[in-house]
Biopython code that builds the backbone (N, CA, C, O; Angstrom):
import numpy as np
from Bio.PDB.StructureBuilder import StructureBuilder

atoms = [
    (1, "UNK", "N", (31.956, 24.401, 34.452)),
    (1, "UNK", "CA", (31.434, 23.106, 34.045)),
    (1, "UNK", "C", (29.987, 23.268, 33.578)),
    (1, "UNK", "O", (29.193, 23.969, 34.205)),
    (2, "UNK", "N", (29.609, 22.504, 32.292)),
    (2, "UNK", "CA", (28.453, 22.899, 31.941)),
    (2, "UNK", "C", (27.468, 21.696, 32.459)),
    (2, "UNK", "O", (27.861, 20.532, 32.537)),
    (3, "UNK", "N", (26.331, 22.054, 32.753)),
    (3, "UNK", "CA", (25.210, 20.886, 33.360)),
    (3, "UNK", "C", (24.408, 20.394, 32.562)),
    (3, "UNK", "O", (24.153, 21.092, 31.581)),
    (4, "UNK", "N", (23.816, 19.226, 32.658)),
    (4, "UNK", "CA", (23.045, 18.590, 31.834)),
    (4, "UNK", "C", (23.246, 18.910, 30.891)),
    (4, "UNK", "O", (24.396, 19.337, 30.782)),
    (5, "UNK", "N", (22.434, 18.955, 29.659)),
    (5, "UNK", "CA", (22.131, 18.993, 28.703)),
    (5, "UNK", "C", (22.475, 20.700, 27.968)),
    (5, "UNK", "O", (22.520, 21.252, 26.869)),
    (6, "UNK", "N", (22.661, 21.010, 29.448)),
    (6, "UNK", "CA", (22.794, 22.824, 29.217)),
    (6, "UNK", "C", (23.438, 23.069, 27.493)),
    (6, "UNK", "O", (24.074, 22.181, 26.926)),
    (7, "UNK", "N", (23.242, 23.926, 27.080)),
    (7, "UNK", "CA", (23.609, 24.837, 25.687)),
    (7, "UNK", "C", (24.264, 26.183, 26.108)),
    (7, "UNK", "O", (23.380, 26.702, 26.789)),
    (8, "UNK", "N", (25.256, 26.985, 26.084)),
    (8, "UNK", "CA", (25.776, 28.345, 26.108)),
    (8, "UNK", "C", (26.852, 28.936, 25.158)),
    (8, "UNK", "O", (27.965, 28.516, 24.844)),
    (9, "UNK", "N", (25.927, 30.419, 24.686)),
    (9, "UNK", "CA", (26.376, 31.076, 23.905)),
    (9, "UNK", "C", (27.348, 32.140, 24.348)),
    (9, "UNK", "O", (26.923, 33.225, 24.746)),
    (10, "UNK", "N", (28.523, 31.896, 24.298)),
    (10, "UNK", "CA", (29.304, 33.111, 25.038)),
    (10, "UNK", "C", (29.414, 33.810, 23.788)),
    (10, "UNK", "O", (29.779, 33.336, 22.713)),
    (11, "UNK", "N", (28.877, 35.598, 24.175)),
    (11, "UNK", "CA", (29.386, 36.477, 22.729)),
    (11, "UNK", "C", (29.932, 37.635, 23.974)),
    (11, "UNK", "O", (29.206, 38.031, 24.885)),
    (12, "UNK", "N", (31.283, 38.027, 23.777)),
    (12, "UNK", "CA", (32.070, 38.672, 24.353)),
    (12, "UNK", "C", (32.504, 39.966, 23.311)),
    (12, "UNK", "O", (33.271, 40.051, 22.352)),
    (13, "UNK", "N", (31.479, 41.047, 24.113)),
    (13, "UNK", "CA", (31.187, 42.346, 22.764)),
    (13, "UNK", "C", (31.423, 43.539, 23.632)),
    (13, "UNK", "O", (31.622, 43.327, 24.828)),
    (14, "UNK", "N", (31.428, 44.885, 23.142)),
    (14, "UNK", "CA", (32.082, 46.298, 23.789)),
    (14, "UNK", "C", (31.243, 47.250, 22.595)),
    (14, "UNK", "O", (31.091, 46.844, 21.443)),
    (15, "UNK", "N", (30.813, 48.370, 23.006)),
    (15, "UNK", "CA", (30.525, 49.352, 22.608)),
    (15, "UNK", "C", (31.147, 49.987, 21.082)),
    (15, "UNK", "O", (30.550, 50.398, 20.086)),
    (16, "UNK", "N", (32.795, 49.845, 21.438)),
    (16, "UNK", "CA", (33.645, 50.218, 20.849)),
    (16, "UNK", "C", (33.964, 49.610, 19.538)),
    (16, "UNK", "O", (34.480, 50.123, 18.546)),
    (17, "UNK", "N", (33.432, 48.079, 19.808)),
    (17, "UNK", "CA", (34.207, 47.166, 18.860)),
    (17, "UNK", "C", (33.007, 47.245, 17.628)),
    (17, "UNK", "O", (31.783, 47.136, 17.698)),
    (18, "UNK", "N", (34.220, 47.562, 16.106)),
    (18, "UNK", "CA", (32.940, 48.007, 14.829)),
    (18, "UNK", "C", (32.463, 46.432, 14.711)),
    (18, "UNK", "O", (31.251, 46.262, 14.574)),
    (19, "UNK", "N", (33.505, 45.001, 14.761)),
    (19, "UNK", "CA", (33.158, 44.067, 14.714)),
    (19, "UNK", "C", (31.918, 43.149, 15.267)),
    (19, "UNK", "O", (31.265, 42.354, 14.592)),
    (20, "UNK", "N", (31.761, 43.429, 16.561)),
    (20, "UNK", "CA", (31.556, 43.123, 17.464)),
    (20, "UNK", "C", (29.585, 43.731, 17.348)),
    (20, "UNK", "O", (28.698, 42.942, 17.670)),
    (21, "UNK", "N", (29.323, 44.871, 16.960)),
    (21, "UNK", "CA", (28.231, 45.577, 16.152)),
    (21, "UNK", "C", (27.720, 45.139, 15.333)),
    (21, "UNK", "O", (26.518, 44.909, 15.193)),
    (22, "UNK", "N", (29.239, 44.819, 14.144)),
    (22, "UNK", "CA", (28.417, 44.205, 12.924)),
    (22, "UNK", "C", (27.651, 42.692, 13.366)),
    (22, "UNK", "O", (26.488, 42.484, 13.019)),
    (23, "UNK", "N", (28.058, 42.164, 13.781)),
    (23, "UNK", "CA", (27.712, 40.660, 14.423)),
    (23, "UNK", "C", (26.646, 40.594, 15.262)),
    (23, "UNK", "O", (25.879, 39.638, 15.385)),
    (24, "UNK", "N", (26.615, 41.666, 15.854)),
    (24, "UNK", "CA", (25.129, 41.710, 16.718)),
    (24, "UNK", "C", (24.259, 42.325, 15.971)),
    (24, "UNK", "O", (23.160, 42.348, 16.526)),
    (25, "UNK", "N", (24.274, 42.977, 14.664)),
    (25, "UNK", "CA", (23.182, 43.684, 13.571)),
    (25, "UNK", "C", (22.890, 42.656, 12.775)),
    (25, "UNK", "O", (21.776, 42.135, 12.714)),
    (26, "UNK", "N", (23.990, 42.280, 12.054)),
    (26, "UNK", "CA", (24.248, 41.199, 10.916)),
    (26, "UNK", "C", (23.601, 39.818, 11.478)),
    (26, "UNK", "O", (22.976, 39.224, 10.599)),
    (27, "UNK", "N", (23.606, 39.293, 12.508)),
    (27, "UNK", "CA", (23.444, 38.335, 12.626)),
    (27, "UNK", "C", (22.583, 37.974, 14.102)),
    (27, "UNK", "O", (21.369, 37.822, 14.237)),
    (28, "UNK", "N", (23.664, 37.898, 15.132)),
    (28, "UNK", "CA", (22.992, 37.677, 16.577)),
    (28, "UNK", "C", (21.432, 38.029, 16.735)),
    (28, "UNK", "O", (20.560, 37.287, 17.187)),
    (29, "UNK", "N", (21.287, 39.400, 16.233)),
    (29, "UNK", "CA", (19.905, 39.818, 16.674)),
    (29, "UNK", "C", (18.838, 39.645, 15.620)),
    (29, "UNK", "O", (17.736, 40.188, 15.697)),
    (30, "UNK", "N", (19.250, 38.805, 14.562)),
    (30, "UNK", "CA", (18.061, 38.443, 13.182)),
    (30, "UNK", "C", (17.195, 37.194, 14.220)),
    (30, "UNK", "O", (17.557, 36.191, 14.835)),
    (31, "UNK", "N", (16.080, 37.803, 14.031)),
    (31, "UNK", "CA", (14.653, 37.082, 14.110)),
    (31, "UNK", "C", (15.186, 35.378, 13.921)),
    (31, "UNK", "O", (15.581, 34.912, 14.990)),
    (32, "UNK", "N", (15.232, 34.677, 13.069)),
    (32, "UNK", "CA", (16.257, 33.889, 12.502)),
    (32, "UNK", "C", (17.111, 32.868, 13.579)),
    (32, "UNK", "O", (16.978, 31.702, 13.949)),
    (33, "UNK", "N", (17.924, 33.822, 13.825)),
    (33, "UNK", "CA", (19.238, 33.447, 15.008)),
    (33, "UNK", "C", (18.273, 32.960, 16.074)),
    (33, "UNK", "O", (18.078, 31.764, 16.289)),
    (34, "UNK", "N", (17.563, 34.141, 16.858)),
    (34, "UNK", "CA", (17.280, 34.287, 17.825)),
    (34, "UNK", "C", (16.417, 33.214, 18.255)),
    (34, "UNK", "O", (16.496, 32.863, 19.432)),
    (35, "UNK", "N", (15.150, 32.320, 17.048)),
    (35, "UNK", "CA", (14.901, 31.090, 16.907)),
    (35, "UNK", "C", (15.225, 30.041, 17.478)),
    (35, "UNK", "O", (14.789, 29.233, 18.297)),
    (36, "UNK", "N", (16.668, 30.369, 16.443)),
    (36, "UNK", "CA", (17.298, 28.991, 16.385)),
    (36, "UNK", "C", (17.559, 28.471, 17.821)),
    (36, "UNK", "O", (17.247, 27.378, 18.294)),
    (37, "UNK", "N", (18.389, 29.807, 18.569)),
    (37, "UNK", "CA", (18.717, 29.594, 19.892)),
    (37, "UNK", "C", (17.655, 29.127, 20.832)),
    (37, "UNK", "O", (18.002, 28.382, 21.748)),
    (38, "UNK", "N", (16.080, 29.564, 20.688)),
    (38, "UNK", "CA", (15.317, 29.028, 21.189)),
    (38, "UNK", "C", (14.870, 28.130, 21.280)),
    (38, "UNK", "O", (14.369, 27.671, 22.307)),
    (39, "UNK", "N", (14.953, 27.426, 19.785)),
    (39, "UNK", "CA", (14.503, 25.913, 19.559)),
    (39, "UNK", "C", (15.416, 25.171, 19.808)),
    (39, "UNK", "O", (15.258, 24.024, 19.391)),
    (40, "UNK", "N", (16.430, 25.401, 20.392)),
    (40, "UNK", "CA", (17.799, 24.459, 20.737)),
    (40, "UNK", "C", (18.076, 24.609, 22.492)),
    (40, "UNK", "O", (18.878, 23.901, 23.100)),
    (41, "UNK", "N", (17.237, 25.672, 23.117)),
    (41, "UNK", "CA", (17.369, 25.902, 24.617)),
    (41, "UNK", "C", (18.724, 26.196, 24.597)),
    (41, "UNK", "O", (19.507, 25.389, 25.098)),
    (42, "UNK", "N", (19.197, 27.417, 24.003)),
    (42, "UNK", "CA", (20.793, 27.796, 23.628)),
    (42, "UNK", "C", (20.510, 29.251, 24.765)),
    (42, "UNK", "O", (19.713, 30.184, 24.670)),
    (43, "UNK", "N", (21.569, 28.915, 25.831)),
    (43, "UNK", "CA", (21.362, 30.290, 26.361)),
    (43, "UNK", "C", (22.186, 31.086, 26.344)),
    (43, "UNK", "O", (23.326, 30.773, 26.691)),
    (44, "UNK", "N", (21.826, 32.609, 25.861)),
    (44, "UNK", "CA", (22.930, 33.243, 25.414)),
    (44, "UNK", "C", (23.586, 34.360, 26.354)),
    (44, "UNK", "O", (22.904, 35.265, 26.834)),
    (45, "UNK", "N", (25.387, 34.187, 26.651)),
    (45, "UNK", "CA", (25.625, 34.846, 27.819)),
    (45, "UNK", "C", (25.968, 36.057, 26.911)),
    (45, "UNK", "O", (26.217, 35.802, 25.733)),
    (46, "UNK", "N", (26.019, 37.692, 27.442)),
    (46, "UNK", "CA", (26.571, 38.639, 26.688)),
    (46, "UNK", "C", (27.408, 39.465, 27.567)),
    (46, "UNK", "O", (27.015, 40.478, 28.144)),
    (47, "UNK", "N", (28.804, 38.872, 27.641)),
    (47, "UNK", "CA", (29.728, 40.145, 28.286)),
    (47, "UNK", "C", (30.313, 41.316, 28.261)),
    (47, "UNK", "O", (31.301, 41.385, 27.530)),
    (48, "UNK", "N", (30.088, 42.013, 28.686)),
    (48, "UNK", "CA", (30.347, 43.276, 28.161)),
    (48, "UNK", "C", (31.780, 43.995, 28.675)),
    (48, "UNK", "O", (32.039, 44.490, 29.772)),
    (49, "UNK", "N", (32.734, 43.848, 27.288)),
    (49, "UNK", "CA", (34.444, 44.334, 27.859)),
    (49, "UNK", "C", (34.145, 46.109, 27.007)),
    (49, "UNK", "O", (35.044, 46.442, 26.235)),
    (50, "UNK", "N", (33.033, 47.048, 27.167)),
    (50, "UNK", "CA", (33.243, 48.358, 26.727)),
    (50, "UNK", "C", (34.513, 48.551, 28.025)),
    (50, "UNK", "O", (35.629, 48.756, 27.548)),
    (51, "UNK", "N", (34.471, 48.519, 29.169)),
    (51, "UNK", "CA", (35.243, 49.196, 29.987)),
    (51, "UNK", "C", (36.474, 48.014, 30.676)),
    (51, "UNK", "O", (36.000, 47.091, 31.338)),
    (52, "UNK", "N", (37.202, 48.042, 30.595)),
    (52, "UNK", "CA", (37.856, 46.828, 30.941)),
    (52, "UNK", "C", (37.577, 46.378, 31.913)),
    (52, "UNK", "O", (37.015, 47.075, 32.758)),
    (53, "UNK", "N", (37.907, 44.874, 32.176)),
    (53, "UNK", "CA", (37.166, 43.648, 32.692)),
    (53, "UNK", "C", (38.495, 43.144, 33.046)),
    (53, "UNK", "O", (39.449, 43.302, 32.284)),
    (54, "UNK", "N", (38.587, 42.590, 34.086)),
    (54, "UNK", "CA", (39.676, 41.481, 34.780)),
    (54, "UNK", "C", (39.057, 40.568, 34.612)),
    (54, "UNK", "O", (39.624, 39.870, 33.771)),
    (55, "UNK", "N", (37.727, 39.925, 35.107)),
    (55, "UNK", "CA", (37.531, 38.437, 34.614)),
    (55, "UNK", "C", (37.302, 38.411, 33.101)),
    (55, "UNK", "O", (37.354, 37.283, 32.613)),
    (56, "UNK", "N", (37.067, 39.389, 32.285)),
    (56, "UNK", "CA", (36.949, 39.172, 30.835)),
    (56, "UNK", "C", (38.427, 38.402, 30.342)),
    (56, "UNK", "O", (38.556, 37.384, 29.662)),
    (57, "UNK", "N", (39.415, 39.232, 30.914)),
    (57, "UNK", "CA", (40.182, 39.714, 30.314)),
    (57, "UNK", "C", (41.171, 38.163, 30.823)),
    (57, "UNK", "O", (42.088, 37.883, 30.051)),
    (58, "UNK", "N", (41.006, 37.365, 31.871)),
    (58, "UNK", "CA", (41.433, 36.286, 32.289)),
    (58, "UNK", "C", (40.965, 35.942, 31.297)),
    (58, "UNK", "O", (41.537, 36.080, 30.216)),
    (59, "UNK", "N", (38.969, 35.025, 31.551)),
    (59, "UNK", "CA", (38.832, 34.354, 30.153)),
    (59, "UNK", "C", (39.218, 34.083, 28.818)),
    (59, "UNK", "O", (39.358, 32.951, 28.355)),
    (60, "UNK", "N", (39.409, 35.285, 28.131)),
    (60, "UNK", "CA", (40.108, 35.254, 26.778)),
    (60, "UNK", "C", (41.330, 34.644, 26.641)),
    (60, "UNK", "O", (41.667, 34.135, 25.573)),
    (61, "UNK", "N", (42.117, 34.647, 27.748)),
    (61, "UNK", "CA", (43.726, 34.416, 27.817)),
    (61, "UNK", "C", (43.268, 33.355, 28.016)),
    (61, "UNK", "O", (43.017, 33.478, 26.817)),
    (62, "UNK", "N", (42.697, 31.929, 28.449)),
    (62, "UNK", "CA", (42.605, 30.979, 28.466)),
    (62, "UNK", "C", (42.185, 30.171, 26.976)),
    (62, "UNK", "O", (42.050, 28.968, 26.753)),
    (63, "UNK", "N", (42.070, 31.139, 26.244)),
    (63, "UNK", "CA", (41.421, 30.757, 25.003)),
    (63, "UNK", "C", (42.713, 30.971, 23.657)),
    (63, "UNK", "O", (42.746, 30.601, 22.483)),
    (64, "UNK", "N", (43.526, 31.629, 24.396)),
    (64, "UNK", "CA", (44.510, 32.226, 23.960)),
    (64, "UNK", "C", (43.946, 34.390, 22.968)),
    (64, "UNK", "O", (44.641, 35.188, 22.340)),
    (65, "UNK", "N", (42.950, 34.404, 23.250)),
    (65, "UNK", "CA", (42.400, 35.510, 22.956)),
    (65, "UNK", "C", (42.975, 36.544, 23.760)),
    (65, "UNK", "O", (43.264, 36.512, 24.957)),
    (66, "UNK", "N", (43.165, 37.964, 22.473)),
    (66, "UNK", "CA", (43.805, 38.876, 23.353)),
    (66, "UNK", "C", (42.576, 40.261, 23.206)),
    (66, "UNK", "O", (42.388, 41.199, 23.981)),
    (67, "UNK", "N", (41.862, 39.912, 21.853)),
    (67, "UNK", "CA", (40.754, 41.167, 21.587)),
    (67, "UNK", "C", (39.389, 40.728, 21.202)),
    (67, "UNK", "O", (39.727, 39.569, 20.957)),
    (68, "UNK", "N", (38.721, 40.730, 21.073)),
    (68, "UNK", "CA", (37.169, 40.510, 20.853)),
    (68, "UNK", "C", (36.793, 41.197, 19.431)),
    (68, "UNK", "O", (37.455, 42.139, 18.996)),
    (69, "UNK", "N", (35.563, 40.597, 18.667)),
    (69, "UNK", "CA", (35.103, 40.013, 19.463)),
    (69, "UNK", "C", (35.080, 38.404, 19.785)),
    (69, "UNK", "O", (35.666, 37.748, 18.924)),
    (70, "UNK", "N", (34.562, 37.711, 20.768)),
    (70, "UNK", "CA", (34.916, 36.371, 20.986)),
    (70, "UNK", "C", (33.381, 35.688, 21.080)),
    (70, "UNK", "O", (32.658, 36.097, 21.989)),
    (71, "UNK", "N", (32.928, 34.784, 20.279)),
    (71, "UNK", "CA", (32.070, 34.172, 20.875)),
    (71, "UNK", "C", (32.220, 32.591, 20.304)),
    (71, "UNK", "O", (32.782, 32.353, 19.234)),
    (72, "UNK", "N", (31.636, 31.537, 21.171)),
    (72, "UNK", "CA", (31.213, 29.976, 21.233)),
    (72, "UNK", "C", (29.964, 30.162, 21.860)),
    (72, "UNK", "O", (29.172, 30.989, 22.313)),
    (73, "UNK", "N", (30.351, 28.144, 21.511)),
    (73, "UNK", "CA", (29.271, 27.674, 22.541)),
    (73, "UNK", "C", (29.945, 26.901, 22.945)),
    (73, "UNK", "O", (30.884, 26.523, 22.244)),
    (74, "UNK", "N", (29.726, 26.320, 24.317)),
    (74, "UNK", "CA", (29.860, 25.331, 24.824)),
    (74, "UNK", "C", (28.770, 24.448, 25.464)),
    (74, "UNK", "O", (27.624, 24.839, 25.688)),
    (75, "UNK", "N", (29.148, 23.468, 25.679)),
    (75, "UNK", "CA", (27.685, 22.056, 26.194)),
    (75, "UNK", "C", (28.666, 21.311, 26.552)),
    (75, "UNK", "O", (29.843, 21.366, 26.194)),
    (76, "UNK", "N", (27.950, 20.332, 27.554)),
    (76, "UNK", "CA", (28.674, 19.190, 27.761)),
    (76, "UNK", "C", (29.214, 18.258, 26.983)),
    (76, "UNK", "O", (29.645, 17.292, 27.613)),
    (77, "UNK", "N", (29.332, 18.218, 25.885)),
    (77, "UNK", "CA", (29.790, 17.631, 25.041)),
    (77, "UNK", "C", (31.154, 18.351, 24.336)),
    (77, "UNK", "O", (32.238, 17.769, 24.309)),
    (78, "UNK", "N", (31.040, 19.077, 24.032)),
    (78, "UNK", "CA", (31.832, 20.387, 23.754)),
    (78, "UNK", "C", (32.308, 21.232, 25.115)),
    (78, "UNK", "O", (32.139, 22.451, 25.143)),
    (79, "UNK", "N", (32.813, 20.643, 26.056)),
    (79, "UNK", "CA", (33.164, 21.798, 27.309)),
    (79, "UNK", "C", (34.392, 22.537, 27.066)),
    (79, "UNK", "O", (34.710, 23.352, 27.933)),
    (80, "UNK", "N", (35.243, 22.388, 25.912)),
    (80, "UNK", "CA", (36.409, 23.061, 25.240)),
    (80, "UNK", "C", (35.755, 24.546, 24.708)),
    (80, "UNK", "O", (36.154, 25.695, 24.898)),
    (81, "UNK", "N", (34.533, 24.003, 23.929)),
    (81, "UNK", "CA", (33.840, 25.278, 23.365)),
    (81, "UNK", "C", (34.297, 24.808, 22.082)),
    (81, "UNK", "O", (35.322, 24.268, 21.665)),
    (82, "UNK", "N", (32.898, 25.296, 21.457)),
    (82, "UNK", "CA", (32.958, 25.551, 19.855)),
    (82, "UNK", "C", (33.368, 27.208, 19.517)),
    (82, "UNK", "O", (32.518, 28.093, 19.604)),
    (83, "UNK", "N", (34.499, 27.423, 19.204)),
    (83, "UNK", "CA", (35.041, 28.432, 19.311)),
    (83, "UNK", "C", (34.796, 29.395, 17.661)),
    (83, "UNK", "O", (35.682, 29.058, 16.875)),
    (84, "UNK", "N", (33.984, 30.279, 17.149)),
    (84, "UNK", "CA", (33.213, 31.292, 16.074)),
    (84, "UNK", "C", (34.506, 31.702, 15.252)),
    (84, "UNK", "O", (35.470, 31.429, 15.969)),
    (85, "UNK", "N", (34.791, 32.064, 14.446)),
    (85, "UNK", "CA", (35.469, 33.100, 13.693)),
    (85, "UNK", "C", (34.902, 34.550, 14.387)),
    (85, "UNK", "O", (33.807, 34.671, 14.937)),
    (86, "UNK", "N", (35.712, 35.396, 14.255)),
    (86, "UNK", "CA", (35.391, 36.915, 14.526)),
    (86, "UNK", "C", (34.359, 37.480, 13.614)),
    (86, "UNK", "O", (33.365, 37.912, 14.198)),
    (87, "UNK", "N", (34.366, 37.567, 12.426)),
    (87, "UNK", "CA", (33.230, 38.267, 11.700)),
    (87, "UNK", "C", (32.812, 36.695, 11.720)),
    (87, "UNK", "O", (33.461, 35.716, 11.353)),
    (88, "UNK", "N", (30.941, 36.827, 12.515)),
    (88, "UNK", "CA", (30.152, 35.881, 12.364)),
    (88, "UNK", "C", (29.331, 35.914, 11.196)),
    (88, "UNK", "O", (29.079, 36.925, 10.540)),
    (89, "UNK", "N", (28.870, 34.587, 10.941)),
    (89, "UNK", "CA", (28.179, 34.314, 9.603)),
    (89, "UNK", "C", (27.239, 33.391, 10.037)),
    (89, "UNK", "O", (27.640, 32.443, 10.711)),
    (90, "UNK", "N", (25.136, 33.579, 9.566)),
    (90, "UNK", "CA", (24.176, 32.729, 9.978)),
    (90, "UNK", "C", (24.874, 31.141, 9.850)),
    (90, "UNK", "O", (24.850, 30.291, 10.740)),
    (91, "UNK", "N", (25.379, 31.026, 8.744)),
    (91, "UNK", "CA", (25.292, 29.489, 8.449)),
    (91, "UNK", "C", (27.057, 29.223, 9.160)),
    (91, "UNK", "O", (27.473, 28.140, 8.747)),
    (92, "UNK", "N", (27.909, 29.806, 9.907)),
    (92, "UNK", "CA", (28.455, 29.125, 11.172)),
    (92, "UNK", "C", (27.819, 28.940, 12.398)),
    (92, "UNK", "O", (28.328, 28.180, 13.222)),
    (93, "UNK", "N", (26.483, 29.693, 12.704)),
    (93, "UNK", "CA", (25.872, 29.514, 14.065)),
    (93, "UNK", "C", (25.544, 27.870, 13.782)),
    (93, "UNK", "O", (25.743, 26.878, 14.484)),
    (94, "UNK", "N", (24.887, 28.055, 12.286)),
    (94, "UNK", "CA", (23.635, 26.945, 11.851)),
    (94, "UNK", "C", (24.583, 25.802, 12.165)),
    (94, "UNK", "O", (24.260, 24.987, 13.030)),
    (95, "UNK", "N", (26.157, 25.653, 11.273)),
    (95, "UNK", "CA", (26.396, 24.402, 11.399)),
    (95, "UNK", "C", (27.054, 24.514, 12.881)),
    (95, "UNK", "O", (27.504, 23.412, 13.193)),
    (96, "UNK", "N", (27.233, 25.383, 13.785)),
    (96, "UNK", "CA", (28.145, 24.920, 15.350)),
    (96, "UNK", "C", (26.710, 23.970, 16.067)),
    (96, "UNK", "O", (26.844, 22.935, 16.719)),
    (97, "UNK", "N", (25.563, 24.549, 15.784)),
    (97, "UNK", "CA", (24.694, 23.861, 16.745)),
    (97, "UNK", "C", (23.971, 22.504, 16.104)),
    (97, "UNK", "O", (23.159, 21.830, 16.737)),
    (98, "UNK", "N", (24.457, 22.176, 14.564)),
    (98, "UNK", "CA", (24.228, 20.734, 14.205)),
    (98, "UNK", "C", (25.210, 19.827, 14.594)),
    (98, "UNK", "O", (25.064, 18.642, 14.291)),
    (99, "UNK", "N", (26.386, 20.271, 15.343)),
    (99, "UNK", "CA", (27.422, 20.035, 16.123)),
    (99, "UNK", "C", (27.447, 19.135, 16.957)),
    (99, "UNK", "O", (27.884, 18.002, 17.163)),
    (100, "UNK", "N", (26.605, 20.281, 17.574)),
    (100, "UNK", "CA", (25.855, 20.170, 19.164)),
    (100, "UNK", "C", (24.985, 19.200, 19.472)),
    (100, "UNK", "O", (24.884, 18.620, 20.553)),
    (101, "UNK", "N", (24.303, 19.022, 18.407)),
    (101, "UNK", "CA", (23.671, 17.868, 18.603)),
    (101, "UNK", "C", (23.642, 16.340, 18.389)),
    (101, "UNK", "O", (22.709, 15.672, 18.834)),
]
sb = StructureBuilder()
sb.init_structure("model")
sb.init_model(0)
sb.init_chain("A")
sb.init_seg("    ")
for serial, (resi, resn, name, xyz) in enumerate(atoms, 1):
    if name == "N":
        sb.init_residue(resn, " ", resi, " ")
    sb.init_atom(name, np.array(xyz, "f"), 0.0, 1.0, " ", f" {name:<3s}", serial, name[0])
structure = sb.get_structure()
């Protein structure tokens, strides 16, 4: 359950995954992103399935997800989750968190 006003970025990433890289080069970690998330009090969770995970590996199945990478957000408003495409793109972060608000 998300609290107050809370903001969370679930990005569910592995060592392994080329996707999952490109998205944290390409995008997640641009100066940019990292902003945005700040000026929005977006907090960002980062799970790490390099080695397999039982609670990862529950989560996803609730999402109907079987591989990563996986990321949303969710807020109280959104407690379903705003659920990303796999290859992320700046201007899907931009419009999930005009969403959000």
């Amino acid at each position: 359950m998300i609290k107050n006003n809370e903001t969370l970025f679930i990005d569910i990433t592995a060592d392994w995954c080329v996707t999952c890289q490109f998205n944290k080069i390409n995008v997640l970690e641009k100066e940019n992103i990292k902003l945005l998330f700040e000026e929005n009090d977006i907090t960002l969770i980062r799970a790490d399935w390099t080695k397999p995970d039982r609670n990862i590996d529950i989560f996803l199945k609730k999402f109907n997800k079987f591989g990563i990478p996986f990321n949303a957000f969710f807020s109280s408003k959104f407690s379903e989750g705003i659920i990303l495409s796999e290859l992320l793109t700046e201007k899907e972060i931009y419009e999930s968190i005009e969403k959000l608000k």
